[in-house]
C-alpha positions as CSV (number, residue, x, y, z in Angstrom):
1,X,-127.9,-47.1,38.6
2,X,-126.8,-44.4,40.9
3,X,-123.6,-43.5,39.0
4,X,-125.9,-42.9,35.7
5,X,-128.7,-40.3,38.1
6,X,-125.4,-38.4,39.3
7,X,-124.2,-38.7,35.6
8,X,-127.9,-37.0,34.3
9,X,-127.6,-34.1,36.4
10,X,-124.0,-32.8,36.3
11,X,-124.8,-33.4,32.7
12,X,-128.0,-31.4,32.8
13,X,-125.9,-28.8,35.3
14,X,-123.2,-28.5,32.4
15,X,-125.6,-27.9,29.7
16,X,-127.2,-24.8,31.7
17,X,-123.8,-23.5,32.4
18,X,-123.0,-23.5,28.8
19,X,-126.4,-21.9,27.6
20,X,-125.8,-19.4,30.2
21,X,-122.5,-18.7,29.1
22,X,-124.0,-18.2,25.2
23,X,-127.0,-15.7,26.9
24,X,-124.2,-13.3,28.0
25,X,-122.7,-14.1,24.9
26,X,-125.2,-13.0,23.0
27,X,-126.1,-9.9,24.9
28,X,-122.3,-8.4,25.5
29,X,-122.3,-9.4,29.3
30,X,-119.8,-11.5,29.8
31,X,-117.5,-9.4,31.7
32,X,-120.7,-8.9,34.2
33,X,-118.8,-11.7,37.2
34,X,-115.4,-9.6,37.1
35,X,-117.3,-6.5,37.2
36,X,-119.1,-8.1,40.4
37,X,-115.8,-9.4,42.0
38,X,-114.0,-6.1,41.1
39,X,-117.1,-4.6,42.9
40,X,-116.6,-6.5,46.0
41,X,-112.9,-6.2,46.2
42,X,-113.5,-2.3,46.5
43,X,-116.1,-2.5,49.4
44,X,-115.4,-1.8,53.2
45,X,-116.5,-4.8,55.0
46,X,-115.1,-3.3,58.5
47,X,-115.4,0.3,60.6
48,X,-113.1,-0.4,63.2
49,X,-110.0,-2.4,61.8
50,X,-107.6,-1.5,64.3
51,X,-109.6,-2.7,67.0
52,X,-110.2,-6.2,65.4
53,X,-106.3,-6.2,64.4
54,X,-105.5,-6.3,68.3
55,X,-107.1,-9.2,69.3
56,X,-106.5,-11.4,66.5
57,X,-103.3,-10.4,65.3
58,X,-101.5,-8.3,67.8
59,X,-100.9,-5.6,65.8
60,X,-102.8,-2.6,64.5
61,X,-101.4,-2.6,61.5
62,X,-103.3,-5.9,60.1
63,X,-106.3,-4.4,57.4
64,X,-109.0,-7.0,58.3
65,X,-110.3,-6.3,55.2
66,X,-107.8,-7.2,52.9
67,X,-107.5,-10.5,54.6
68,X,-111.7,-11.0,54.3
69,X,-111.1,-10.2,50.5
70,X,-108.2,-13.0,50.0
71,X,-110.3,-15.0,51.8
72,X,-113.2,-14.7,49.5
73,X,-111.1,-14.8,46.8
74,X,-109.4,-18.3,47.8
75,X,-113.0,-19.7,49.2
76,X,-116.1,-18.5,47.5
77,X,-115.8,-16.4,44.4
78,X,-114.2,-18.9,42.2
79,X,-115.4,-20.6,39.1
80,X,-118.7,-21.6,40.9
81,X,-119.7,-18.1,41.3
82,X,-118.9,-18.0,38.0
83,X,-121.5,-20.9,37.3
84,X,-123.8,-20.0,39.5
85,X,-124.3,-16.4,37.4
86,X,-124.7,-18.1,34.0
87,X,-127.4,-20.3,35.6
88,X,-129.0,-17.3,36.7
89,X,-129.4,-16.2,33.5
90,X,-130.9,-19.3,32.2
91,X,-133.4,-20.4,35.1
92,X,-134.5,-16.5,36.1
93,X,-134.4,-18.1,39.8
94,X,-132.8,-16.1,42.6
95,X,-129.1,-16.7,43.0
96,X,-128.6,-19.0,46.5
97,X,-125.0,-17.8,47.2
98,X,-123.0,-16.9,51.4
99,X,-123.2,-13.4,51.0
100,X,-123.2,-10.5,53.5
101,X,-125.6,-7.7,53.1
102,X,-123.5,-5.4,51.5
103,X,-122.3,-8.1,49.0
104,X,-125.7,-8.2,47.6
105,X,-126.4,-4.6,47.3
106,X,-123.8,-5.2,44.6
107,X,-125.6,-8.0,42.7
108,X,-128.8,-6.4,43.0
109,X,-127.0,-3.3,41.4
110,X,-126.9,-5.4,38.7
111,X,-129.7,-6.6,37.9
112,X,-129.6,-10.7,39.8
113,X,-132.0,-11.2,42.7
114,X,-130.1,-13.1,45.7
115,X,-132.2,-15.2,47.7
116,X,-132.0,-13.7,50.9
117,X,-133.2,-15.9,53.2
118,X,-130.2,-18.8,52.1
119,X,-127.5,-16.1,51.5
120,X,-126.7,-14.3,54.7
């Protein structure tokens, strides 16, 4: 009974993906999540690197954020950000994604409303 509820709504999840994935399609936007990640790989997360660098690496030399950008890479903007855009597009709901506040500057840029409250 349970296995066939869980079934319903990765099934129902799927199917949004997929018309989401047709929407941008449709409209020439598919290219609109590596646009977003290309975005955030060229933003400045931190002033002060070589202060940071010190005390957690020992060296100055460390760029704190190169390693935040791996990190996000690895962690958080993988296929499910990928998802979670193309349901975006379907449901017209704001995007509930970890995001710091200079992240979503970027997706408001274009055009996807971030919930704010369950982001940062």
């Amino acid at each position: 009974m349970i296995s066939k509820i869980i079934n319903k709504i990765i099934i129902k999840r799927l199917r949004k993906i997929m018309r989401g994935h047709i929407l941008l399609f449709k409209n020439n936007n598919l290219k609109i999540s590596n646009d977003i990640k290309s975005e955030i790989e060229n933003v400045s997360l931190f002033k002060n690197n070589k202060f940071f660098s010190k005390i957690f690496f020992g060296t100055p030399s460390a760029n704190l954020n190169d390693i935040y950008i791996q990190f996000l890479k690895l962690n958080i903007y993988d296929r499910k950000l990928n998802e979670a855009i193309q349901i975006y597009f379907i449901d017209k709901k704001k995007l509930k994604y970890p995001l710091t506040p200079k992240l979503v500057n970027i997706f408001e840029k274009k055009n996807i409303k971030i919930n704010k409250f369950l982001s940062y």
